[in-house]
C-alpha positions as CSV (number, residue, x, y, z in Angstrom):
1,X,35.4,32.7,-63.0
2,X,38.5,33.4,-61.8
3,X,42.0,31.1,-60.6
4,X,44.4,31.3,-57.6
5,X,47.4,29.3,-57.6
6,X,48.0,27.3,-54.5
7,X,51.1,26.2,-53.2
8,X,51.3,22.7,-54.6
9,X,50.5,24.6,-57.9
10,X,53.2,26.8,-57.8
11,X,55.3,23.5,-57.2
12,X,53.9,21.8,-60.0
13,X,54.3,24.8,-62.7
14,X,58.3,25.4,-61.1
15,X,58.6,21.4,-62.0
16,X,57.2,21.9,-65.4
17,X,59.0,24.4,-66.2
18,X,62.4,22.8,-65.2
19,X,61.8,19.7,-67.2
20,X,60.6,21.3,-70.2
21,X,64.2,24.0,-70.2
22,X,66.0,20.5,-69.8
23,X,64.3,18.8,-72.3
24,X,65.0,21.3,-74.6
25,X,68.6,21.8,-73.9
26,X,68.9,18.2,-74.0
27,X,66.9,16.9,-76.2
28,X,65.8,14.3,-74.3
29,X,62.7,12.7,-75.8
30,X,61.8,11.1,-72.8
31,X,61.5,14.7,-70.9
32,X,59.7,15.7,-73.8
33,X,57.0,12.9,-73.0
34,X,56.8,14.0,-68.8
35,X,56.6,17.0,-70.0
36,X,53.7,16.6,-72.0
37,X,51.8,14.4,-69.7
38,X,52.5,17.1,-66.6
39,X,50.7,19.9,-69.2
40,X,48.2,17.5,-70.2
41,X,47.2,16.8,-66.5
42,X,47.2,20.8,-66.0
43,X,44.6,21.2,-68.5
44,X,42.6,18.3,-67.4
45,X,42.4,19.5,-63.6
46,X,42.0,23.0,-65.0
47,X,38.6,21.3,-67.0
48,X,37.3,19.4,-64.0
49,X,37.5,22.0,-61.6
50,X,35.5,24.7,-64.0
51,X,32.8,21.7,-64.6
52,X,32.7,21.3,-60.7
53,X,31.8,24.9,-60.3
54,X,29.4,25.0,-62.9
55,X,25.5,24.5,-62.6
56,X,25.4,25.8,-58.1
57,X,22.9,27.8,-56.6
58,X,23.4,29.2,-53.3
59,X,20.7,29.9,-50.5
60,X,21.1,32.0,-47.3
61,X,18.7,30.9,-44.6
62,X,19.0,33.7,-42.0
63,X,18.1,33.1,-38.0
64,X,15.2,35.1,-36.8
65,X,17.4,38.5,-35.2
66,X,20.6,39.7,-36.9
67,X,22.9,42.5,-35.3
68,X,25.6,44.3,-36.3
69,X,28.5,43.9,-35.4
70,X,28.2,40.5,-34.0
71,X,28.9,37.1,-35.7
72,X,25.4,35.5,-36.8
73,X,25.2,31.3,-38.0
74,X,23.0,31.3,-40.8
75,X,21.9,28.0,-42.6
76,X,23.3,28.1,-46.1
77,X,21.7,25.7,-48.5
78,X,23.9,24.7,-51.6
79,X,22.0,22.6,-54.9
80,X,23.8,20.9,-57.6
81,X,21.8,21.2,-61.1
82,X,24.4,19.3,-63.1
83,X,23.8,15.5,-63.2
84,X,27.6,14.8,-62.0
85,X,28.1,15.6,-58.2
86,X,30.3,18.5,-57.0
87,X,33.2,18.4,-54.4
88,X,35.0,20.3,-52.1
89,X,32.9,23.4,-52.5
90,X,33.7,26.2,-50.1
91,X,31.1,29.6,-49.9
92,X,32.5,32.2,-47.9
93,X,31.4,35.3,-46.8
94,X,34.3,38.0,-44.9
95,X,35.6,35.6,-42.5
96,X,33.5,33.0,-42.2
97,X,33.0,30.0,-44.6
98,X,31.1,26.8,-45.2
99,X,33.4,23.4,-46.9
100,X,30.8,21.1,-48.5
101,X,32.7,17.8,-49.3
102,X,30.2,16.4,-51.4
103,X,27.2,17.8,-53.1
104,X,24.9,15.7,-54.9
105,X,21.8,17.2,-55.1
106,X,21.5,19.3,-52.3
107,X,23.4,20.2,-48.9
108,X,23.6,22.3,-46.3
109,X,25.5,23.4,-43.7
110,X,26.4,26.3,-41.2
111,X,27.9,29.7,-42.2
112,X,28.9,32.3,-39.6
113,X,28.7,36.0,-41.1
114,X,29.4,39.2,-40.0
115,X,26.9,42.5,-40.7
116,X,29.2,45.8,-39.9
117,X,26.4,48.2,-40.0
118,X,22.5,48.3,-39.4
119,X,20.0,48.5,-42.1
120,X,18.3,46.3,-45.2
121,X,20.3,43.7,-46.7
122,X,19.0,43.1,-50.2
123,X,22.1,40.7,-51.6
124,X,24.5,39.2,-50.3
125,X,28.0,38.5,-51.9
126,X,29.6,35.2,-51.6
127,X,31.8,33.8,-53.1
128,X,32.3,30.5,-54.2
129,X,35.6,28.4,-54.8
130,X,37.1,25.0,-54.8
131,X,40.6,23.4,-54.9
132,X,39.1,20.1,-56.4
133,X,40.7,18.0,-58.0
134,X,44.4,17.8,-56.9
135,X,44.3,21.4,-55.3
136,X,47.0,22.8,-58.1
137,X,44.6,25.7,-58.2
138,X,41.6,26.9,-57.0
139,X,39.1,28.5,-59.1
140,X,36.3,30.8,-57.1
141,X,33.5,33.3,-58.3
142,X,31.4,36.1,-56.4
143,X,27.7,35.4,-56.2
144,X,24.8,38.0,-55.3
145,X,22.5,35.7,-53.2
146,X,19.3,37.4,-52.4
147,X,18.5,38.1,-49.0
148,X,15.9,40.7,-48.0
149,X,17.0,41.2,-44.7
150,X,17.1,44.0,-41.8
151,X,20.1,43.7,-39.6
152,X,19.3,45.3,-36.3
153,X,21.3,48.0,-34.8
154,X,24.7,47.0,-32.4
155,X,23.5,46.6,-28.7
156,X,25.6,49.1,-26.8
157,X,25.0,48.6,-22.6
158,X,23.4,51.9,-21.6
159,X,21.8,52.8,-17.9
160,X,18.8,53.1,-17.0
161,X,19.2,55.8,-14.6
162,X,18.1,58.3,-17.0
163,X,14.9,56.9,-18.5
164,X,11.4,58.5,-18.9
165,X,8.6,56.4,-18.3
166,X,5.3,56.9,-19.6
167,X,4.1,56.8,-15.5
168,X,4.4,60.7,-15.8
169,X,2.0,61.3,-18.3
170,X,-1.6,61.5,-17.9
171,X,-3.9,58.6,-18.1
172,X,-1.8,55.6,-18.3
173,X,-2.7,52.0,-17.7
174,X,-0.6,49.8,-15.7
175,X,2.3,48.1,-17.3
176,X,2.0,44.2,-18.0
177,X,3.8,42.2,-15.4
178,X,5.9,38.6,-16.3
179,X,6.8,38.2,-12.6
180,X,4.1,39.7,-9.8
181,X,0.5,40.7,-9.8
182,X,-0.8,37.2,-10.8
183,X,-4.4,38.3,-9.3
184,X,-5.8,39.8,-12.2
185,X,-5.6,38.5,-16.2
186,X,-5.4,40.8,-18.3
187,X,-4.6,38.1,-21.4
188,X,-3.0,35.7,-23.4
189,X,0.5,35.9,-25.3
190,X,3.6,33.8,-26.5
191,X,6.3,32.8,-24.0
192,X,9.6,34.4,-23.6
193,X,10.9,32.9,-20.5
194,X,8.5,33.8,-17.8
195,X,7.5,31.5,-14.3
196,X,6.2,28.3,-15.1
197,X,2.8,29.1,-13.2
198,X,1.9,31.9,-15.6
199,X,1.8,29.1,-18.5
200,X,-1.8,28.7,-20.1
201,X,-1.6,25.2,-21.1
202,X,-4.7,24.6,-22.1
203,X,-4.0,27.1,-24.8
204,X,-0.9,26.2,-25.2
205,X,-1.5,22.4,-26.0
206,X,-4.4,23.2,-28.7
207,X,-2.0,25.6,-30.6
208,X,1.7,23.8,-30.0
209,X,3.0,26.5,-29.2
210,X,3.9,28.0,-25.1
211,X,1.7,31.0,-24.3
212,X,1.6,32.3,-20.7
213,X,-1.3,34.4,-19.2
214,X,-0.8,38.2,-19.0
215,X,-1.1,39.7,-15.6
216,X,-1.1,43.0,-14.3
217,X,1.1,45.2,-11.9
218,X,-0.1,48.0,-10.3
219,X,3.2,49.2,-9.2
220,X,5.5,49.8,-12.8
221,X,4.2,51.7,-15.6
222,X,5.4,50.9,-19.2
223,X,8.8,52.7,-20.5
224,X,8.8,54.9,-23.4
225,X,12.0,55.0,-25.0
226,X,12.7,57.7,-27.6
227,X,16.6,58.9,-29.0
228,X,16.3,61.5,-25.9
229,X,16.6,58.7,-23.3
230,X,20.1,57.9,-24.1
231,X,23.0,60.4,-24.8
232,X,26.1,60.0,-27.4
233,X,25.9,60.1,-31.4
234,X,22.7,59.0,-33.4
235,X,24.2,55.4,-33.8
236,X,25.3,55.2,-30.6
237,X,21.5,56.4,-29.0
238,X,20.3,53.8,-31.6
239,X,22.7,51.1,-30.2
240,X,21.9,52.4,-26.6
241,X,18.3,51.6,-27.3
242,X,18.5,48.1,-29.1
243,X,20.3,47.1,-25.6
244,X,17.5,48.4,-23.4
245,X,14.9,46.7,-25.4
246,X,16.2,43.2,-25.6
247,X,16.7,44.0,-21.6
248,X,13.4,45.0,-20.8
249,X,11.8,43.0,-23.2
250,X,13.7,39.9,-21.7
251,X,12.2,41.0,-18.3
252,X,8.7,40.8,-18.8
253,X,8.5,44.8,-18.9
254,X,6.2,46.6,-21.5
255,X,8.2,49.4,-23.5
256,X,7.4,51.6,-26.6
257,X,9.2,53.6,-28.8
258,X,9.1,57.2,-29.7
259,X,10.7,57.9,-32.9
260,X,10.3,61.3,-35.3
261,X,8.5,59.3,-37.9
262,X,6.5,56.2,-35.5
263,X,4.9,55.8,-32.1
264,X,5.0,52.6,-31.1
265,X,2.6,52.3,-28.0
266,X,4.0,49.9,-25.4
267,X,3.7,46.2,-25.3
268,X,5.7,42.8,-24.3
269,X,6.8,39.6,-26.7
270,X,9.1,38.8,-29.2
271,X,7.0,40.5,-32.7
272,X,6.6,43.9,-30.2
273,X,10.6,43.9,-29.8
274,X,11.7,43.3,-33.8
275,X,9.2,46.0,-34.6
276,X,10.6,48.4,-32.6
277,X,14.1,46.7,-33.3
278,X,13.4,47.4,-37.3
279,X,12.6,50.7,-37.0
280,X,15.7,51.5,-35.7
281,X,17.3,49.6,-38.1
282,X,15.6,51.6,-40.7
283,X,16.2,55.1,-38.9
């Protein structure tokens, strides 16, 4: 555990250190006595604030989609195992940071955190720091919390101009369809924003949750993306990809993915888009 000295600290030690030259050169027994009492409250603070460190554990509660590159809230979750209660404890991660007041038990609160690149996040480092009880000092610590997480890649706007579509190929079904065709059902799936009269809410109401009825288009096939439907540098097809996903995706459109390890055939809904989102996470 380690100590910065804040401002008021500096203060402090400067007064400390002029009373206790003076008292010396003066012998003044009552200088002596502040003197002592200033040192004695140094140590004290410097004892309370270690004790109000001790005894945390830190959870990071992570939303459902992570991206690089952008600013993410996750829910972080901060228990006190000492009988006493802790205050004014501060996690930070980068940039962003989380001030608890008052921790008796258990709190929680909101922590914004930035991901630079893609990939798996096994721990995450935090660290941990207060200014309590007179903020003289503030003593802080780094903390690996566990996290397990896959950070999906940048989104980068790419066109669509230049995009293959499985329509080409030989012997390929018509694409699913959010919007038109509503004369034929082809099945059942979750809701991700499509027109209120393709909710099944019969199904819907036993389950709790919104599913809409799948249609089918004639018209559209599905899209196949694959890293040769975008151009620049690896990350920046991978980036160029994440953004036409989420797009299509948030249309109603069915897409797949081509990658050199996976085929992903093509589909609609929210599990179909982090798959394909993970993989290129994982490329």
């Amino acid at each position: 555990m380690k100590v910065r000295v804040n401002r008021a600290g500096v203060i402090f030690i400067g007064i400390t250190i002029f009373l206790g030259v003076a008292a010396v050169n003066t012998a003044n027994n009552l200088l002596y006595l502040v003197v002592s009492y200033m040192l004695s409250f140094m140590l004290l603070s410097g004892m309370l604030s270690l004790y109000n460190l001790k005894g945390l554990e830190v959870l990071l509660l992570p939303p459902e989609e992570v991206y690089a590159g952008l600013e993410t809230p996750f829910r972080v979750v901060v228990k006190n195992q000492k009988r006493l209660p802790s205050f004014l404890i501060e996690v930070k991660s980068g940039k962003g940071y989380c001030l608890f007041p008052f921790i008796k038990e258990e709190s929680e609160g909101i922590i914004h955190i930035y991901f630079e690149k893609r990939g798996l996040y096994e721990n995450l480092e935090v660290e941990i720091s207060s200014s309590f009880p007179v903020g003289l000092f503030e003593r802080f610590y780094s903390l690996s919390v566990p996290l397990n997480l896959v950070v999906f890649p940048k989104p980068l706007k790419a066109s669509e101009s230049a995009l293959n579509s499985v329509g080409k190929k030989e012997g390929i079904t018509p694409r699913h369809s959010r919007i038109k065709g509503y004369e034929e059902l082809e099945g059942i799936r979750e809701y991700t924003n499509e027109p209120i009269k393709l909710i099944h809410w019969k199904i819907s109401a036993k389950t709790g949750d919104i599913y809409v009825k799948e249609m089918v288009e004639e018209a559209s096939p599905p899209i196949i993306l694959s890293l040769d439907s975008v151009d620049g540098s690896l990350e920046e097809r991978i980036s160029k990809l994440t953004y036409l996903i989420v797009k299509f995706i948030s249309q109603g459109r069915a897409v797949g993915l081509e990658l050199p390890h996976i085929t992903i055939e093509a589909s609609t809904g929210t599990a179909h888009k982090r798959r394909m989102l993970k993989e290129l996470a994982l490329l």
